[in-house]
N, C-alpha and C positions, 0 to 999 in steps of 0.2 A: 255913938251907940246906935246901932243899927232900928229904925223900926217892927223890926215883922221881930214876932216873938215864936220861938223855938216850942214845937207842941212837942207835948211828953209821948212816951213811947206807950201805945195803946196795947189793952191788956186784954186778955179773952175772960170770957164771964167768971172762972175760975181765978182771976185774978193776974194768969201766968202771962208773961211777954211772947207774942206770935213770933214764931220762926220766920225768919227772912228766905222770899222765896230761893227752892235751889236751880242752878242752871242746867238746860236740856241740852242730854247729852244726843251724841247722832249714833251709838250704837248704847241701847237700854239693856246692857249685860255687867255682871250680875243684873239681875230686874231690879229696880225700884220698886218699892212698896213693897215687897214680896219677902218673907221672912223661912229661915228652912229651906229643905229641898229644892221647896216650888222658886224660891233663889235663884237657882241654877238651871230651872225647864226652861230651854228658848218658846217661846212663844211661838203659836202658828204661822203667825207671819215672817217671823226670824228666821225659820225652818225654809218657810217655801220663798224667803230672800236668798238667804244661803243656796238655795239647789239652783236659784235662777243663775245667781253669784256664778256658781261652781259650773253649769251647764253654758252660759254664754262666755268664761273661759276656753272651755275646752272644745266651745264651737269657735273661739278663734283661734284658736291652737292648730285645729283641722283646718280651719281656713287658711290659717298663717302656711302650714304645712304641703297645704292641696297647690297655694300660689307658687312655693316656691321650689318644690321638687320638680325636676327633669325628668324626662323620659330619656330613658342613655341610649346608647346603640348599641345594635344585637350585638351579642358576643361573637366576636369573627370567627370563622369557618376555621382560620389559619390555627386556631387554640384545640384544637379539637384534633387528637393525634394517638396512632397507636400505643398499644402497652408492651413494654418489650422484658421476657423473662430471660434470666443470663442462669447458665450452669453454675458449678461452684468455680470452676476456673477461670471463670467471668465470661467468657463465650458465651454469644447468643442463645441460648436455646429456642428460644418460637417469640412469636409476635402476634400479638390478637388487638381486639378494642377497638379496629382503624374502624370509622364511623361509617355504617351503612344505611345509608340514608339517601334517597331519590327524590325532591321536593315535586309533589303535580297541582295545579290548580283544582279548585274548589270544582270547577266544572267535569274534572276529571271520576270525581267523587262519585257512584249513584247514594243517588235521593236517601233511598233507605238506610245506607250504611252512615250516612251523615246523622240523619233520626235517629240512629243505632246511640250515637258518641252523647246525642242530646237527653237522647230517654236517661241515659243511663247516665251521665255525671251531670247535666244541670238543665232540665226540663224549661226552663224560666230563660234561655237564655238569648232567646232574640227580643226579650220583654224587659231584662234588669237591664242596670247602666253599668256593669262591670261585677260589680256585688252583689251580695245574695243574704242578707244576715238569715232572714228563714228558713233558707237550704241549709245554711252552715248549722245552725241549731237543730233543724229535723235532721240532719247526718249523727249529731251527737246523741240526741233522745233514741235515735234507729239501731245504733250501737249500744247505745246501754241498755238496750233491752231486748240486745242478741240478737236483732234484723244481721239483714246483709249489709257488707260494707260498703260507702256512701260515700261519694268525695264530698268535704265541707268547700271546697275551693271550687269558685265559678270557671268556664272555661274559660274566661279571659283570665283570670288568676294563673291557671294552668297556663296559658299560651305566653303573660308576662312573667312568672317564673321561668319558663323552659327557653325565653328567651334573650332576657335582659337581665334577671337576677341566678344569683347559685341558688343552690339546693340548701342551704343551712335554715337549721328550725328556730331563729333567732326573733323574738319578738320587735328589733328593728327592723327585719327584714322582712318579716310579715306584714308590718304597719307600711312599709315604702312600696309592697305587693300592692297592697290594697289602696293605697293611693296611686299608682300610676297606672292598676286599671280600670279606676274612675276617672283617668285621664283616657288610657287609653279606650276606651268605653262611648268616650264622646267623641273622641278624635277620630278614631279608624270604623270602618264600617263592621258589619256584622258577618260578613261574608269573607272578609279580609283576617278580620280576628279569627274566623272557623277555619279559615286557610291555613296560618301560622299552624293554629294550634296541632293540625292533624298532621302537619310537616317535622312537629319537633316531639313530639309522644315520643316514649318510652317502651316500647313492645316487648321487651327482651329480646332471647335470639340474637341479640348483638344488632336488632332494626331498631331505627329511630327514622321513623315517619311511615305513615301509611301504606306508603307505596312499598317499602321495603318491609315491612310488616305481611303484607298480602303476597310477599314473592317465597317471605321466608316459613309462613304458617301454609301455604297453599300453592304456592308456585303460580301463581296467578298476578298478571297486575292489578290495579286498584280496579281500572272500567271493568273487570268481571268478576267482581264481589259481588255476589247477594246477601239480603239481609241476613239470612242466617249468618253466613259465615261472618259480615260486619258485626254482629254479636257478639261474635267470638272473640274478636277483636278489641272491641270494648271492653270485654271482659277483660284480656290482658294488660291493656291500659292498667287496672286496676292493682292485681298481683303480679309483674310482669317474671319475677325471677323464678317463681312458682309454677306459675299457669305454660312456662317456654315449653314447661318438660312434659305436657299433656298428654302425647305421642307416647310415653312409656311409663312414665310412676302413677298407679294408678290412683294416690291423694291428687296429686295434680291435675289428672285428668275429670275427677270428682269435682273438684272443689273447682273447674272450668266449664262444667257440665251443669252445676249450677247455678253458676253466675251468668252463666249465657241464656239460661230458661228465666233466669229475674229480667237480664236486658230486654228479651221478647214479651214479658209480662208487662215490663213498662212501656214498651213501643205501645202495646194495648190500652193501657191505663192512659196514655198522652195522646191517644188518638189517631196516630200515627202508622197504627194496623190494624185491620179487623180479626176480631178472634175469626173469622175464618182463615185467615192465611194465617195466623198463629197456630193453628192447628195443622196445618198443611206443614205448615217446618219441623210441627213436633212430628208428625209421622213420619219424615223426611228421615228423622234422628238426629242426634248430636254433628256438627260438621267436623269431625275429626281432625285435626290438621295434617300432612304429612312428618316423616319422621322428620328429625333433625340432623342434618350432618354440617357440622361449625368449619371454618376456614378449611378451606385443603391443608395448609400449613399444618394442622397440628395431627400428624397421620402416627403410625406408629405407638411409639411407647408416650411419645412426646404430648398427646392428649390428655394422659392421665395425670403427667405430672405438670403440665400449666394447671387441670381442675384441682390437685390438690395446692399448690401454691394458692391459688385462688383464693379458696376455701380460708384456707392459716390465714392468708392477709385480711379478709373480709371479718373473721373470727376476732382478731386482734386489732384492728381498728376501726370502731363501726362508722367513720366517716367514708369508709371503702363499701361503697354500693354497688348493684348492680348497673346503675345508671351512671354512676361515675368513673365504672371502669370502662364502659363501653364510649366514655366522653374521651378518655385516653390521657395519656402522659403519666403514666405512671412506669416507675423501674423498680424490676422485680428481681432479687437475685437469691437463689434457692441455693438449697444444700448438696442438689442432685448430682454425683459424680456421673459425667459423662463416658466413662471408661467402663463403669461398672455397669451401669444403666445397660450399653449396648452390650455388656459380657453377658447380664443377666437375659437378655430378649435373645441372646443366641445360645443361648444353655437350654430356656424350654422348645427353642427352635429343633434343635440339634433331639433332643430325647425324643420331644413328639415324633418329625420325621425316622428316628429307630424305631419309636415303637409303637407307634400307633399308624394306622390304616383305614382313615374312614371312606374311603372309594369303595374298598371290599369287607369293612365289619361293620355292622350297625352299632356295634357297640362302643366303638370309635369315635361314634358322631356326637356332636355337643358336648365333648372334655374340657374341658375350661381349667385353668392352671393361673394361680395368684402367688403373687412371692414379691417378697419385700428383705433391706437388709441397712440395719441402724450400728450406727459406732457404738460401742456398750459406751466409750468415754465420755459421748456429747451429749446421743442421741438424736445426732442428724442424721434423717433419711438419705441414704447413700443410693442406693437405686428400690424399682419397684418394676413388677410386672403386671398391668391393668387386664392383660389382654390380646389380641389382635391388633386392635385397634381403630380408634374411630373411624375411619377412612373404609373400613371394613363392619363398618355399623354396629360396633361392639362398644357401645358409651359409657357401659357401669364399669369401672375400678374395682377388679378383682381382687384388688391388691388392700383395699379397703372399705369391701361387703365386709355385713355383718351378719351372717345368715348362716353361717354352715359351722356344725357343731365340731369343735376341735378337739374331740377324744380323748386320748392318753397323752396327747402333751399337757393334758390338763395335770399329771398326777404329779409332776415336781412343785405345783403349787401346792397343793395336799401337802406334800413331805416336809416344803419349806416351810409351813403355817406347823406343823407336828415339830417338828425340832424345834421352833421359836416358842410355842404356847405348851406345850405336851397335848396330853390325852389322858381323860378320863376312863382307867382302862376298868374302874370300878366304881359300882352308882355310889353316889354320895363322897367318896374321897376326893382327893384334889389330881389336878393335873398329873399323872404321873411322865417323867423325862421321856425322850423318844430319841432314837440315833437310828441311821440306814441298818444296823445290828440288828434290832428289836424284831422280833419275829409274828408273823400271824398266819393266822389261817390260809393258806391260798388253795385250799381246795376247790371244784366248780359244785353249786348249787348250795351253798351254807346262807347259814339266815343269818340276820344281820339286825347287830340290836343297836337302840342310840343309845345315850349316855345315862338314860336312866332303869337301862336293862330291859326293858321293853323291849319285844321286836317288833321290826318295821315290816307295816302290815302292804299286802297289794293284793288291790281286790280286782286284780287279769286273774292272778294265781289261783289252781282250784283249792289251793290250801288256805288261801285268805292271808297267808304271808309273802315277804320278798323272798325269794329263792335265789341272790346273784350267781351269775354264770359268768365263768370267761372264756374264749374260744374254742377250747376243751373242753374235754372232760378228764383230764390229767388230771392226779391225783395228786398235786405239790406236798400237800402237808403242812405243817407250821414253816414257812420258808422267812429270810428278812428280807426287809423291806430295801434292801441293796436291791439282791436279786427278784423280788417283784418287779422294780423296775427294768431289768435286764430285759426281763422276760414280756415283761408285760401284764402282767398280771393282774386282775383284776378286782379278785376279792378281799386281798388285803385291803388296796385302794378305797375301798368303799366301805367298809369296816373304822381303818382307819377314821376316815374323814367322819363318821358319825363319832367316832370318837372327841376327836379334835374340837368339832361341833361348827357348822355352817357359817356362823359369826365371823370365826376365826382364819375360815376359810377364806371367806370374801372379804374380810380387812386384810391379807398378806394379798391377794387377787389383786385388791385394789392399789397397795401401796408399791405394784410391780408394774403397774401405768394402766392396767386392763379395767374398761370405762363400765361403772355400775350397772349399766341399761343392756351390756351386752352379756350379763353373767345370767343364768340360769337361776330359775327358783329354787329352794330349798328342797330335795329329794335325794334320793339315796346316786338316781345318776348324775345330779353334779359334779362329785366327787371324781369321776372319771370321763368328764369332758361334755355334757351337754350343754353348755355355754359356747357363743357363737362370737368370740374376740374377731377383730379382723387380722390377716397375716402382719400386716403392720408393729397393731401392739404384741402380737405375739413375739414377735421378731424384738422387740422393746423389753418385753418383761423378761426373757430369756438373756436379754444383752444385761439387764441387772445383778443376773446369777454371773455373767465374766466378768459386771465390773465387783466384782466382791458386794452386793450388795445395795451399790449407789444407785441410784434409779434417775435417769437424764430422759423424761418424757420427749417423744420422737417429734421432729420437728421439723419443716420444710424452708421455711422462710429465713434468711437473716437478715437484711434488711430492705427496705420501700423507701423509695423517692417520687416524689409526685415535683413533676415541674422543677426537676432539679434539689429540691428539698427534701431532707431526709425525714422520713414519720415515725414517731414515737411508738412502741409495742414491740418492737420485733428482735429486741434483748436475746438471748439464746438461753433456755432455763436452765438455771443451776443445779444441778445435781444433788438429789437429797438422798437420806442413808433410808432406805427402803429395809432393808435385813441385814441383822449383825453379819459383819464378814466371815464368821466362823459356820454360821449357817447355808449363806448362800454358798461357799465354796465347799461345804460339804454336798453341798445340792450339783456342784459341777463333776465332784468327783465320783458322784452316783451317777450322773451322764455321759462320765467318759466309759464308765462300762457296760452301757447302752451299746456306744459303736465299739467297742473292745470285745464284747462278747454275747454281745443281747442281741434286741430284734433290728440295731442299726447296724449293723457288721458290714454293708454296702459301702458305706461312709469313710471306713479305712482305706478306699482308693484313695483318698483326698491325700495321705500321706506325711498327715500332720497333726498334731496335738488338737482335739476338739473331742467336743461334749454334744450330744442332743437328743431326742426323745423323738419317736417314732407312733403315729395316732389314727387309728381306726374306727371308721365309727358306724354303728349297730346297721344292719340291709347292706355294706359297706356306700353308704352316699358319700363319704367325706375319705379323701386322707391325704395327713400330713406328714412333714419332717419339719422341727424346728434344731438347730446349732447353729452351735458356734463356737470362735477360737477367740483369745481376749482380743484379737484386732475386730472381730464380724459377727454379728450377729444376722441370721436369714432364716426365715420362714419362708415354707415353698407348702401350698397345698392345692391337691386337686381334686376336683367334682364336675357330674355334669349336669346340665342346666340350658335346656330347650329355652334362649333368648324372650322366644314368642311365648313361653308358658311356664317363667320361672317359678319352678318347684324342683328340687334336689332329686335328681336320680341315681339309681343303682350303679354303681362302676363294676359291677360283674361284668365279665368278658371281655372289659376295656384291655387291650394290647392283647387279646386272647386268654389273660388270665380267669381262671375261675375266681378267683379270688385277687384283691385289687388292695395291698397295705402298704402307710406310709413308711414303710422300710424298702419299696421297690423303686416304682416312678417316681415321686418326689426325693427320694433320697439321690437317685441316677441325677436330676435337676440340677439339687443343691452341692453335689459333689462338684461337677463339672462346672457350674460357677466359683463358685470357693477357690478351686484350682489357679481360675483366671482372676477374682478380683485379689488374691492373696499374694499373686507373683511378683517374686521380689521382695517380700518380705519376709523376716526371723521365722522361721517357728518357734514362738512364744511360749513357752511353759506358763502353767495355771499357779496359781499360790497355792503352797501346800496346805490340804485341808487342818485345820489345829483341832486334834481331836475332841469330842463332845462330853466323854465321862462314860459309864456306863448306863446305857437304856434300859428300858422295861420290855418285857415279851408280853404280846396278848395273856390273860389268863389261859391255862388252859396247854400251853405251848411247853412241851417238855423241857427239863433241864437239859444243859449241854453232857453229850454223852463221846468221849476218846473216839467212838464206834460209831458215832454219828455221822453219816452222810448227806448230806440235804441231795433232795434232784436238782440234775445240771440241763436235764434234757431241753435242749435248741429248737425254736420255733419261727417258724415267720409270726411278724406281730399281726396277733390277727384283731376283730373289729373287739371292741368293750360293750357286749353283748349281753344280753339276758335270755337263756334260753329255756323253755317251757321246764319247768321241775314236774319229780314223779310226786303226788298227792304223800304227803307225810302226815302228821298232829296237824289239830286244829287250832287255830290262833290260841293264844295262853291270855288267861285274863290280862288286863292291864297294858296288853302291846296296846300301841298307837296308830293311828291312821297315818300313811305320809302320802304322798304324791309318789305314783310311779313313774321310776325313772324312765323319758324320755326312749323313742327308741335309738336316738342317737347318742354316742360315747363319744 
């Protein structure tokens, strides 16, 4: 038995056995001692363990990162290649995108126009090591509170994007940016990096680099830039696809004019200029660039239809930039019929030289002629007329302006929206039926009430009401709405449509492909065409009425290959039911007696089944012909329009006529195309209309009499006019204010 004797287990004063101590743990979470909540608070030092913890992570992570990323080699020259558009029959059409780009040395530069690129994208940058975290944040705070726009990206950022990595906004590709040009930053000088960078910019204009930049804004090479215009330049850096078109749209040139006045405020603010020479360039003025005229290649018709390809593709895939097309390798292959294309540029060829004479008429001069022509079955754009042609320094797409009001083609929308929905021909009742049968008013100068009997007030009028007129003062009488349209007539039209009600109007408007932004406001002249479609949709919503109703929104592109690779978007759209087929074909067979016996009767040269609508519009500024046969739908419309001073002018006296309507010129246009794109094929008969029921007559509109003869009397279609009424009653309580119609129809 052992000596040493076993002590008992010692007690606390209370009696109780002491706890053995417990072991220290190396993270004290949940806390010890700590009961509740306060459990679960990490303690202050846990907190600023943890952030060391978490921060000397991810400073090795950037370290691990910074070691072991490369700097790749520039992307070869050899990748960089034109863009080539094909017809529909796969034949070349043009080729654009081949890289214009001239590299010069940093020496080549003046001084100021280098200070230009520094003021204005990264002030800091012969001082930062590649990055800028406080540029990138003052760019964010600068924008969100409506400054001007700021690059967050240093120009070494800029010069290792544009040179080593793509364009994608991918947060690896951001992170590998910014790391290799904190490499590049230390590695290559300052002088080298400001080289790169002003060789690979972005300018638009199809320039990439400086030099080609200053040949294509000014026709100048780089050594005779002055600040000002290096300003400018800078500027485009910024917004390039925008700011190209300085020279003529005048947002563009706005929004160029002030980014160029911020560049020279900052040359100031950086020290880099004295507000006296700042002053000396403001009074100087804006440096305007010269115009633009892109490739020789694209002369002809051929410019308009690369801009629209363009466009579609850019629309439908937003990895298609302006910077990326201009990088090249992309294949574009459009809907464009080559056959029809060049029928159509010798259709308004061929009319012009018959009938117009600007050597010896003034009135001759500035006629501009737009036309376009869609398959009702697809809605591929078959051919288009822009113009002249770039080559001829005529840039904007005639063919797809939105600016000139389309008159009385507008009124088979009216009719199509009235047989689909009816008319409120009495306040408070319902829709009552409508068919081409139903009869109204078409006398000239009748007042015209909405749908809650009210009439529609206009405060030109010395009556304080609307007064509509239509080219006459023929006294039609209750006539229907068949022969309104023959005729052209105009007070039905606008009667009607208040009937119908606005709504109604512009949801059939729009489900015929014609784009919200180009419809007219709510007023009595909508209804008869101040709505400014381009010939395009018009030429689209009209091909809806030959496909019985299906609406195949008009469409340039089928498909894109970039590098061989096909790209996703360029599907051909499907075809949707826009108007029951009993409607739209009742709308075609109201058109065929337009050119049967109405104001298109020119149109029976064609010598074949077709339907379309003839449009006038108020001063005559505008006028149209839309038809079609179920193979073609075209739109031809002409105005004129001082390039230098775009604002719609009168076509009086144009070809000597006093009087200038889409039943004359543009119909001569559209016949003699139709002729040639049609040859060789059926004359197609329309679906016979399936009758509608019986309609309702305006109130008012006599019963049918054995002895009854409506007027037949023939007109040329003249404009959709309002003309001064004689003083009658004064407003009646309760009419309403509307907007006056437009002077355009």
């Amino acid at each position: 038995m052992s000596g040493h004797r076993r002590r008992p287990p010692q007690r606390t004063n209370g009696g109780a056995r002491r706890a053995a101590p417990q072991k220290k743990r190396w993270i004290d979470y949940p806390r010890r001692g700590r009961t509740g909540p306060r459990r679960w608070l990490p303690s202050v030092w846990q907190v600023l363990g943890s952030f060391l913890l978490f921060f000397g992570v991810a400073a090795a992570a950037v370290g691990y990162a910074y070691a072991t990323v490369t700097i790749p080699d520039p992307n070869p020259r050899t990748l960089l290649q034109n863009n080539v558009y094909y017809w529909s029959d796969g034949s070349v059409l043009a080729t654009d995108g081949s890289v214009d780009r001239q590299n010069v040395t940093l020496a080549q530069v003046p001084a100021d126009v280098r200070w230009d690129f520094i003021a204005a994208e990264n002030a800091s940058f012969y001082t930062d090591p590649g990055i800028d975290p406080q540029g990138i944040f003052r760019a964010v705070v600068n924008m969100a509170e409506g400054g001007s726009v700021q690059s967050g990206s240093t120009i070494t950022q800029q010069f290792v994007k544009n040179t080593y990595l793509d364009q994608s906004q991918t947060l690896s590709r951001k992170l590998k940016e910014l790391l290799i040009s904190t490499k590049i930053g230390a590695g290559m000088s300052k002088q080298q990096i400001l080289q790169g960078y002003l060789n690979t910019c972005f300018f638009g204009r199809q320039a990439n680099g400086i030099q080609a930049a200053a040949r294509a804004y000014y026709g100048l090479p780089v050594e005779k830039l002055n600040a000002s215009q290096g300003a400018f330049l800078a500027a485009a850096v910024n917004e390039p696809s925008l700011i190209q078109h300085a020279d003529s749209d005048p947002t563009a040139r706005a929004k160029a004019k002030a980014r160029w006045s911020w560049v020279l405020d900052r040359m100031v603010q950086t020290g880099r200029m004295t507000p006296g020479q700042r002053a000396r360039y403001a009074a100087a003025g804006f440096p305007a660039p010269k115009k633009w005229t892109p490739g020789s290649g694209l002369t002809g018709e051929t410019g308009y239809l690369v801009q629209l390809a363009r466009a579609y593709a850019q629309a439908h895939d937003p990895s298609i930039t302006d910077g990326s097309l201009s990088r090249g390798g992309y294949q574009i292959h459009t809907t464009f019929d080559r056959k029809r294309t060049a029928a159509l540029a010798r259709a308004v060829a061929k009319v012009r030289a018959e009938r117009l004479d600007p050597a010896h008429r003034s009135a001759d001069r500035d006629v501009q002629v737009g036309a376009a022509s869609v398959d009702p079955a697809t809605g591929r754009i078959l051919a288009v007329y822009g113009g002249p042609g770039f080559d001829h320094a005529h840039y904007s797409d005639n063919a797809d302006t939105s600016g000139v009001p389309v008159g009385s083609t507008f009124k088979p929308v009216v009719l199509a929206a009235a047989l689909q929905h009816g008319a409120v021909l009495r306040p408070g009742q319902a829709p009552a039926p409508i068919t081409p049968a139903s009869k109204f008013d078409g006398d000239d100068g009748i007042r015209i009430k909405d749908q809650q009997g009210d009439y529609v007030t206009d405060d030109k009028d010395p009556t304080g009401l609307l007064h509509q007129h239509n080219d006459t003062p023929q006294r039609w009488g209750y006539i229907s709405l068949r022969q309104a349209m023959e005729q052209s007539v105009n007070t039905p039209y606008v009667q009607l449509g208040e009937e119908v009600g606005y709504g109604n109007v512009t949801k059939t408007a729009q489900s015929l492909g014609l784009r919200p932004e180009s419809l007219a406001a709510d007023s009595a002249g909508f209804y008869i065409g101040t709505s400014t479609p381009s010939a395009i949709r018009m030429a689209g919503a009209y091909a809806t009425f030959a496909a019985s109703g299906m609406q195949a929104t008009p469409y340039s592109v089928t498909k894109v290959t970039h590098d061989g690779a096909a790209l996703h978007g360029f599907t051909a759209p499907a075809p949707v039911r826009a108007l029951p087929a009993a409607v739209a074909d009742n709308v075609t067979d109201v058109l065929r007696g337009v050119i049967a016996r109405g104001t298109g009767t020119k149109a029976q040269a064609l010598g074949r089944t077709a339907a379309g609508k003839t449009g006038t519009t108020d001063d005559y500024r505008s006028a149209w012909f839309v038809g079609y046969t179920p193979q073609l739908a075209t739109s031809v419309v002409l105005f004129r329009e001082d390039p230098a001073h775009p604002q719609l002018q009168s076509l009086v006296g144009v070809g000597g006529l006093r009087k200038v309507f889409g039943g004359d010129i543009p119909t001569a246009i559209w016949t003699r195309y139709m002729g040639d794109a049609l040859a060789g094929l059926p004359d197609t008969p329309f679906p016979a209309p399936v009758p509608l029921g019986k309609g309702t007559d305006e109130p008012g509109a006599p019963s049918p009499s054995p002895s009854a003869t409506p007027p037949h009397a023939k007109r040329t279609d003249g404009p959709d006019r309002k003309r001064k009424a004689t003083p009658t009653a004064a407003p009646t309580p309760g009419s309403r204010p509307r907007c006056r119609p437009h002077k355009c129809r």
